[in-house]
C-alpha positions as CSV (number, residue, x, y, z in Angstrom):
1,X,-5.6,23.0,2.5
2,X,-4.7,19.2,2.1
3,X,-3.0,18.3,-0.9
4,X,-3.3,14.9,-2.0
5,X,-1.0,14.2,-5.4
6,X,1.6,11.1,-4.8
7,X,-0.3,8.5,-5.8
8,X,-3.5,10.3,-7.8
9,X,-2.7,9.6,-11.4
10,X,-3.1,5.9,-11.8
11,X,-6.8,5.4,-9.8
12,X,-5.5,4.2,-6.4
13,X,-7.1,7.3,-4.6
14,X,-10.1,6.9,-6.5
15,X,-10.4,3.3,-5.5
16,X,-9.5,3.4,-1.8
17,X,-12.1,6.5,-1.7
18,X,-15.2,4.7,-3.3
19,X,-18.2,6.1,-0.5
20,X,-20.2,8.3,-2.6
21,X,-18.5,8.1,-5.7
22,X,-15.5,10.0,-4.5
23,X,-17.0,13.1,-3.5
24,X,-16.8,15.0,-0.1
25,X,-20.8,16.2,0.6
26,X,-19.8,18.3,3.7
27,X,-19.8,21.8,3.4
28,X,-17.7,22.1,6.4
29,X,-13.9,23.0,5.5
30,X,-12.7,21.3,8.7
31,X,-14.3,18.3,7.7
32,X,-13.2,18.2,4.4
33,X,-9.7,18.5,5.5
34,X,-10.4,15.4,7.6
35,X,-11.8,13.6,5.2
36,X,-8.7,13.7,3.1
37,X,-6.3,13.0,5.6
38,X,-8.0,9.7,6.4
39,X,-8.3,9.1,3.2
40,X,-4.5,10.0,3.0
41,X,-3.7,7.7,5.9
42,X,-5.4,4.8,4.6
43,X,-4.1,5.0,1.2
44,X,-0.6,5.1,2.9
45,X,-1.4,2.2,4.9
46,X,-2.6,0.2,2.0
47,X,1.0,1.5,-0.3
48,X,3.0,0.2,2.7
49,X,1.4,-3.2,3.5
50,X,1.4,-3.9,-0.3
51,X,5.6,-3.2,-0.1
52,X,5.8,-5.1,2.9
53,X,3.8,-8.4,1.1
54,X,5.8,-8.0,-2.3
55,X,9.5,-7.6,-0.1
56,X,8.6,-10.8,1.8
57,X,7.5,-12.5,-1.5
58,X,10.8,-11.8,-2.9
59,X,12.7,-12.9,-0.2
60,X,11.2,-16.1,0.2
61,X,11.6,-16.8,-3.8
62,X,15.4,-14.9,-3.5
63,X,15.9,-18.1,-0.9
64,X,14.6,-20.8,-2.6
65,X,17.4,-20.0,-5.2
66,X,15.2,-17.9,-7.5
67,X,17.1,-15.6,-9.6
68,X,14.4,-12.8,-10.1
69,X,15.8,-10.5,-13.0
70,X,15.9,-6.4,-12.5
71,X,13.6,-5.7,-14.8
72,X,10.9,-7.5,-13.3
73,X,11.1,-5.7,-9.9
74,X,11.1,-2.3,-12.1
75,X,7.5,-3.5,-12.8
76,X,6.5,-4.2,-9.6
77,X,3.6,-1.4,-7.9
78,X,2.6,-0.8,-4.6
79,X,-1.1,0.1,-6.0
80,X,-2.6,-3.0,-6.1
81,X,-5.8,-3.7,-4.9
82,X,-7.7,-6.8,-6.5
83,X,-6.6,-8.4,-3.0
84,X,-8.4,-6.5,-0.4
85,X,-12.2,-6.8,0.1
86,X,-13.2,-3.2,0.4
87,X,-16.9,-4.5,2.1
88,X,-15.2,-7.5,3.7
89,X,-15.0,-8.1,7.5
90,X,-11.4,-7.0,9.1
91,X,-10.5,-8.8,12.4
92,X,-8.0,-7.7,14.7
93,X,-5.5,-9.3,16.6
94,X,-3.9,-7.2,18.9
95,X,-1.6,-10.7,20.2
96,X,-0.1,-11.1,16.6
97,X,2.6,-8.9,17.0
98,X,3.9,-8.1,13.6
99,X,7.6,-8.5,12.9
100,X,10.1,-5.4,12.9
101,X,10.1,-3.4,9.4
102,X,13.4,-3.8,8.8
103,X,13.5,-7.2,8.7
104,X,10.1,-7.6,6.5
105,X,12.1,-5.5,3.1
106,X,15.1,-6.2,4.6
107,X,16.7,-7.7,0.4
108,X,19.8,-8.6,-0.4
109,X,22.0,-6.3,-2.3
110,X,22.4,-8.3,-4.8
111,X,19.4,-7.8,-6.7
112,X,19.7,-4.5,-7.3
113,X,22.7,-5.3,-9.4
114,X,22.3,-4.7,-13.2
């Protein structure tokens, strides 16, 4: 059985999984299971991209001389979703290589200091 509880309690699952109001209609356990590892896998995807967009935004303000106070990342969440358009059309382009992860959260130390 696939347990899905990181991310449940704030309604992040329940809005990445919005086809038929969150339920699974298959009777089929195998497809059930399948059902929540996409769902699993997509949710991830969206959690990462999110940290990936915020890290870059806070580079590029860390290097245009903001000072962005500790408390302020503290309230920062990867659950955001106002951004993406759930019945929107996604293109892609295999030639637009994205950069290397590292270097897309790659912050300085020095905001981490209290």
């Amino acid at each position: 059985m696939v347990k899905t509880f990181w991310f449940t309690d704030n309604g992040f699952l329940d809005w990445v999984f919005f086809g038929k109001q969150g339920m699974i209609t298959e009777n089929d356990p195998i497809e059930q299971e399948k059902r929540l590892k996409y769902l699993d896998l997509v949710a991830s995807a969206v959690i990462l991209q999110n940290t990936v967009d915020m890290s870059l935004a806070i580079q590029t303000l860390m290097s245009q001389g903001e000072v962005i106070p500790i408390r302020y990342l503290a309230a920062l969440s990867p659950y955001i979703t106002r951004h993406i358009k759930r019945y929107g059309d996604y293109v892609v382009n295999l030639h637009n290589i994205p950069q290397p992860l590292e270097a897309a959260i790659n912050l300085p130390p020095e905001i981490f200091e209290i």
